[in-house]
C-alpha positions as CSV (number, residue, x, y, z in Angstrom):
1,X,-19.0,4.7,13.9
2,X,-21.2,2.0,15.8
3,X,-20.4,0.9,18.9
4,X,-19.3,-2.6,17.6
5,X,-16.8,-1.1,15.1
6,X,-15.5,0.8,18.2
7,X,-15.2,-2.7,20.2
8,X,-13.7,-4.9,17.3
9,X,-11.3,-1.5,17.0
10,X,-10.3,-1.3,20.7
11,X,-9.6,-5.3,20.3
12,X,-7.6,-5.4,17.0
13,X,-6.3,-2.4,16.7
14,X,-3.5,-3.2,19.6
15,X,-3.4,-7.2,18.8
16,X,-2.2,-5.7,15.4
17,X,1.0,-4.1,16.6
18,X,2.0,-7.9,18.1
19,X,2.0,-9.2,14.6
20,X,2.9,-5.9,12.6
21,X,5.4,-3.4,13.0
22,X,3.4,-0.2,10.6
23,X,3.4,3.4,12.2
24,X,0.9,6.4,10.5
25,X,2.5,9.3,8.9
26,X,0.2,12.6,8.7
27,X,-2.9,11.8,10.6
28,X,-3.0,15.4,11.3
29,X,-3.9,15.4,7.8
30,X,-7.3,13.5,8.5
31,X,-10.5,16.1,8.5
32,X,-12.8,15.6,11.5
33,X,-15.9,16.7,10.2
34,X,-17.3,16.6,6.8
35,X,-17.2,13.9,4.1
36,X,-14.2,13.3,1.9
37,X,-12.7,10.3,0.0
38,X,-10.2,8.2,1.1
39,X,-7.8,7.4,-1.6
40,X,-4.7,4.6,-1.5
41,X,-2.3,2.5,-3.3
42,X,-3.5,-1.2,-2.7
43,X,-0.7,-4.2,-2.7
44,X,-2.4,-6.7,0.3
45,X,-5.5,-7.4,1.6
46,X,-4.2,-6.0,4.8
47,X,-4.2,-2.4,3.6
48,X,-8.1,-1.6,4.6
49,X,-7.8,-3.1,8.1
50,X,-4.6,-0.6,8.2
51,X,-6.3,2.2,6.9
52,X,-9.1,1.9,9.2
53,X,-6.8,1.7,12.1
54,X,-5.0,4.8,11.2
55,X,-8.4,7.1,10.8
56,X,-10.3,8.5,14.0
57,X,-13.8,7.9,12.0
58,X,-14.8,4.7,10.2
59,X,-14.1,4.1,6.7
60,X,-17.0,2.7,4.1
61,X,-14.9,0.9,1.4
62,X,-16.2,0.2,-2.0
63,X,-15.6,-3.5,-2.3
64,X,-15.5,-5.9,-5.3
65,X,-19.1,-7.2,-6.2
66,X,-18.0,-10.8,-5.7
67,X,-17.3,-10.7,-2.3
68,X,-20.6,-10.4,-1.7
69,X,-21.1,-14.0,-2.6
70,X,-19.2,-15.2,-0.1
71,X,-21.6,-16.3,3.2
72,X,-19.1,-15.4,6.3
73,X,-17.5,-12.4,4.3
74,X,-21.0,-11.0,3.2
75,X,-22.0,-10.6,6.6
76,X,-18.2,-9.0,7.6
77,X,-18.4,-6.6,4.7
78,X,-21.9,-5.7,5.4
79,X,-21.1,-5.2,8.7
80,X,-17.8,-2.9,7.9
81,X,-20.2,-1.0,5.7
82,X,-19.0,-1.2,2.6
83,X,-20.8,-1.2,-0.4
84,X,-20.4,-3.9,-3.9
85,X,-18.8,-2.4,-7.0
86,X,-19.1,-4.4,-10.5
87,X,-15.7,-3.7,-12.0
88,X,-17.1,-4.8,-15.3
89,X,-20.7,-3.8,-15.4
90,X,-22.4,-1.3,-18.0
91,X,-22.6,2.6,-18.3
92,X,-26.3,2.3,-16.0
93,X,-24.1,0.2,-13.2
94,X,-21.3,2.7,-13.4
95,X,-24.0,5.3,-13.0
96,X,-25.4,3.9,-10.0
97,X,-21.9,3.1,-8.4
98,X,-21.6,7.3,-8.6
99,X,-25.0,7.7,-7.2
100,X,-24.8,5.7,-4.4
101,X,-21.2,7.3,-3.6
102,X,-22.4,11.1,-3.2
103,X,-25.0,8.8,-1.1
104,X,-22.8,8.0,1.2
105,X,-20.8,11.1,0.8
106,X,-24.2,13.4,1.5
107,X,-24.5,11.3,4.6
108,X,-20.8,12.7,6.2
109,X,-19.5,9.4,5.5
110,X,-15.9,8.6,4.8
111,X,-15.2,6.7,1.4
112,X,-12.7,4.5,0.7
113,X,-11.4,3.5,-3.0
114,X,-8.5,2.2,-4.5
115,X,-8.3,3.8,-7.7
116,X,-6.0,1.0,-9.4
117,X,-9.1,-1.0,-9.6
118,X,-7.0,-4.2,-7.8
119,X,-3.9,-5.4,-5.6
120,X,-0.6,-4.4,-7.3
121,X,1.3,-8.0,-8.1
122,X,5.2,-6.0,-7.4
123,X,3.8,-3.5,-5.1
124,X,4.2,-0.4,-7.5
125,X,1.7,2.0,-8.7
126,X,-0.5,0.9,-11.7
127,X,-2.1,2.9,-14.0
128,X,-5.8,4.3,-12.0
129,X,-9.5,4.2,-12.8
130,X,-11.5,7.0,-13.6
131,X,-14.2,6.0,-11.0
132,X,-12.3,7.9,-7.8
133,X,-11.9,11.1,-9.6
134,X,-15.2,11.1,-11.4
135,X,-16.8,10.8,-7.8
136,X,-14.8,13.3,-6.3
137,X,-15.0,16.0,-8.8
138,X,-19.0,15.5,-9.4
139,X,-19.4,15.2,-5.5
140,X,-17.4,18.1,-4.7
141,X,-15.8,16.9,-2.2
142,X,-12.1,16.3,-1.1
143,X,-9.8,13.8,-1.7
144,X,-7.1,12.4,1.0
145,X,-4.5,10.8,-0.4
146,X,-2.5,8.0,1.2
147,X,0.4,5.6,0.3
148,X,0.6,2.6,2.2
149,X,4.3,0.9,1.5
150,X,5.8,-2.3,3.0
151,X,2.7,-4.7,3.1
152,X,4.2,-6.1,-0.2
153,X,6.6,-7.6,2.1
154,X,3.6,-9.9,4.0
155,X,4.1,-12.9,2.0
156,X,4.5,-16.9,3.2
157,X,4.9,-17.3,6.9
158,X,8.5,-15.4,7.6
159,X,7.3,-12.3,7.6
160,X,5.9,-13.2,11.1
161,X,9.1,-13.4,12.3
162,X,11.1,-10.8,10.3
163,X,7.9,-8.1,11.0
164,X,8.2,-5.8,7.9
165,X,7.7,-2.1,8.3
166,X,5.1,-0.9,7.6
167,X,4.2,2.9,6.8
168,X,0.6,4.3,5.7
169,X,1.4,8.4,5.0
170,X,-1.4,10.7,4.9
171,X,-1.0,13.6,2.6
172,X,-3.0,16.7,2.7
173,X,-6.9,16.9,1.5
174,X,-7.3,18.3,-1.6
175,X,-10.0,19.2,-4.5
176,X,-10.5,18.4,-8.0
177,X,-12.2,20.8,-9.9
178,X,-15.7,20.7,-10.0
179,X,-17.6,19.2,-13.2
180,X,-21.2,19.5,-13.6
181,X,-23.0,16.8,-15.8
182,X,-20.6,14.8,-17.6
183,X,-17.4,15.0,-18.1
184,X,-15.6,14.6,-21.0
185,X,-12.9,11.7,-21.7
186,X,-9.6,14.2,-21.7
187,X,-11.5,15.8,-18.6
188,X,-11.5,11.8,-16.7
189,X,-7.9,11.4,-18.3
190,X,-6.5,14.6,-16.4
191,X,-8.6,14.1,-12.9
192,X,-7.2,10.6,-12.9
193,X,-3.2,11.6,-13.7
194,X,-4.3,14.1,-10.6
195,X,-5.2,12.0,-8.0
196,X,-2.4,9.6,-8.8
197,X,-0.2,11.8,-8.9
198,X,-0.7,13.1,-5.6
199,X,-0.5,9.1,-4.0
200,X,2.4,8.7,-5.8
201,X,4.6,11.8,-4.0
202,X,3.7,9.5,-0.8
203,X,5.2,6.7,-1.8
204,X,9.0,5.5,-2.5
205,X,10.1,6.4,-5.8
206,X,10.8,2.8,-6.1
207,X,6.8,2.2,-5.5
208,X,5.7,4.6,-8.1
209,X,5.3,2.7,-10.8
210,X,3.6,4.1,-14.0
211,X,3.7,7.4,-12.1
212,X,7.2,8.1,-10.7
213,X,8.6,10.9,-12.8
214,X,11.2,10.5,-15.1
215,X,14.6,11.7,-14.0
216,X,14.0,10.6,-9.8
């Protein structure tokens, strides 16, 4: 972490709780050392800034190519560290996504993804991208899953007033298992159910989605 993150931190990170009523869950559960991937449900565009308040180390978030094309928000994301992803680009872009993740990852570096790809419109669980999984297992490194709920209530200008709760909880790292060289399509499949799986025993069974088990 730079020593400007830590400023803009110090600064923010209390002028939040005047605007937001959110409280962390598990950040016991956040590893101190080593490099791991940061995985989460994603509803608002408040759920990085969260999620970087709630971790003792900084957070490099992969971040939709076009945001790069934005002057002001270039320089922000560039400074947050975070790195442009072309949601729709070829195999060799995919390729070089994975590349410059264990990158990152080689460096100690935290990762952040949101393995739905996009914001959820209702707030519930959609159906996840391979690309978190992939990473993970051909990185070999672990995965901490987190479920962010009640930021689906920040909408209009009441909630200022009304202050929804808020609660980002942290669930225990844990490991795919390791591919070497590529995997397979019913390998990605399984990975994928995985990982969202394990987000999706963090949230509400009402914030499930595609992944809240049948019967709860």
């Amino acid at each position: 972490m730079t020593l400007s993150q830590r400023i803009v931190l110090r600064i923010l990170k209390p002028l939040s709780k005047v605007f937001l009523s959110w409280k962390v869950e598990g950040r016991e559960n956040i590893p101190l050392t080593d490099s791991f991937i940061l995985v989460s449900n994603h509803v608002h565009l408040l759920d990085p800034i969260l999620l970087q308040f709630s971790s003792p180390r900084w957070v490099s978030f992969m971040a939709k190519e076009e945001l790069f094309h934005r002057p002001i928000l270039k320089i922000i994301i560039h400074w947050a560290q975070a790195f442009p992803v072309r949601r729709r680009g070829s195999t060799k872009d995919k390729r070089n996504v994975v590349k410059q993740a264990k990158d990152i990852l080689d460096n100690g570096i935290i990762l952040g993804m949101f393995p739905e790809g996009k914001r959820s419109r209702n707030g519930k669980l959609t159906i996840g991208k391979s690309g978190s999984a992939v990473i993970a297992s051909q990185a070999d490194v672990p995965l901490l899953p987190v479920g962010i709920t009640g930021t689906d209530k920040i909408k209009g200008i009441s909630w200022l007033w009304r202050r929804p709760e808020i609660v980002i909880s942290i669930g225990k790292p844990f490991k795919l298992p390791f591919i070497d060289g590529r995997l397979n399509k019913s390998q990605i499949k399984l990975l994928t159910s995985q990982l969202m799986g394990e987000i999706a025993a963090l949230l509400p069974p009402e914030y499930q989605g595609v992944y809240k088990k049948h019967g709860d």
